[in-house]
N, C-alpha and C positions, 0 to 999 in steps of 0.2 A: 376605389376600394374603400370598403368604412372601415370606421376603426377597429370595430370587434375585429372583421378578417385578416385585417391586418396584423392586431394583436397573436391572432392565431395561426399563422402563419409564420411570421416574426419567431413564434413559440416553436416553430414545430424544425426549424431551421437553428435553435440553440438545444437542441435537442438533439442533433445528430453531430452535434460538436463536441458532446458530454463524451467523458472518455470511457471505456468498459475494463471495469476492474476484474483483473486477474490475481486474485491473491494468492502467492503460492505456497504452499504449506506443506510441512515435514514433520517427520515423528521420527523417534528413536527411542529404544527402546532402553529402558532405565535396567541397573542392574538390581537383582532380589534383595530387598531389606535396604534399599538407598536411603539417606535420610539427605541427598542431596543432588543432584542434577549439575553436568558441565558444560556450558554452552560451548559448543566446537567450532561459535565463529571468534569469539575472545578468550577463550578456554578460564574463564570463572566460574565459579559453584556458586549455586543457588540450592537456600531449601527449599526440599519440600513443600507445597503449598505456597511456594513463592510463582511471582509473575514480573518480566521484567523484561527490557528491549537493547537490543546489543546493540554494536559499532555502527551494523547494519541495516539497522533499523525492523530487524524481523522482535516483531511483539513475541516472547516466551512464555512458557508455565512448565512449571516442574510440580509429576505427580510419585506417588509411590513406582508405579510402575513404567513410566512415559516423560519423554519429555517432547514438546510439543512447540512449532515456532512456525510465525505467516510473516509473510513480507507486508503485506497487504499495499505494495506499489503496482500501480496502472503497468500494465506491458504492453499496451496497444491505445494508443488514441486515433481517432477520426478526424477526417476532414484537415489530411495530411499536418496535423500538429506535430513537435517532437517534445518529448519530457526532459527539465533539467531537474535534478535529483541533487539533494542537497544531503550530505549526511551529517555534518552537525547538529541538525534541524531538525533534522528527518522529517522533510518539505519536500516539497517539487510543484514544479512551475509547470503547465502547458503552454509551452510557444509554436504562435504559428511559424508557416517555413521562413518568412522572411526575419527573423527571433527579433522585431522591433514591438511586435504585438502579442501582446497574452489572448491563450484560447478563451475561450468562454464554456466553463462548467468547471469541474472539479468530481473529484474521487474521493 
């Protein structure tokens, strides 16, 4: 096999290792004339026009009317990987099943 093919091959085989981001995201609804927002998974206020990331790692924004928050963690990886989630960090690993070897891609 020459190189090229191989290269593209090679390619096409860390590419179905790539995990498929599910990011999941919520809204709630701000109360009329708020000049502040309460995250309901730390329960802190934010203002308005603020943007910030909880315990949980879900990314926030707080608007007049909305307040709005994604996780933006993988909920599925491929090529039986499992995800370790870190929330200090708000990181995660893909490991494969035997957890001696990291997947190959990233989210």
């Amino acid at each position: 096999m020459s190189m090229m093919k191989r290269s593209v091959f090679v390619g096409f085989v860390l590419l179905a290792l790539v995990p498929m981001i599910h990011a999941a995201c919520w809204r709630q609804q701000n109360k009329i004339d708020a000049t502040h927002c309460q995250d309901n998974v730390d329960k802190t206020w934010h203002p308005v026009g603020s943007r910030w990331t909880n315990s949980q790692c879900a990314k926030c924004s707080c608007s007049v009317d909305m307040i709005d928050c994604c996780d933006g963690w993988p909920t599925h990886v491929s090529g039986g990987c499992s995800i370790k989630y870190d929330y200090k960090t708000c990181t995660y690993e893909l490991i494969y099943p035997d957890r001696n070897s990291p997947c190959m891609g990233s989210g």
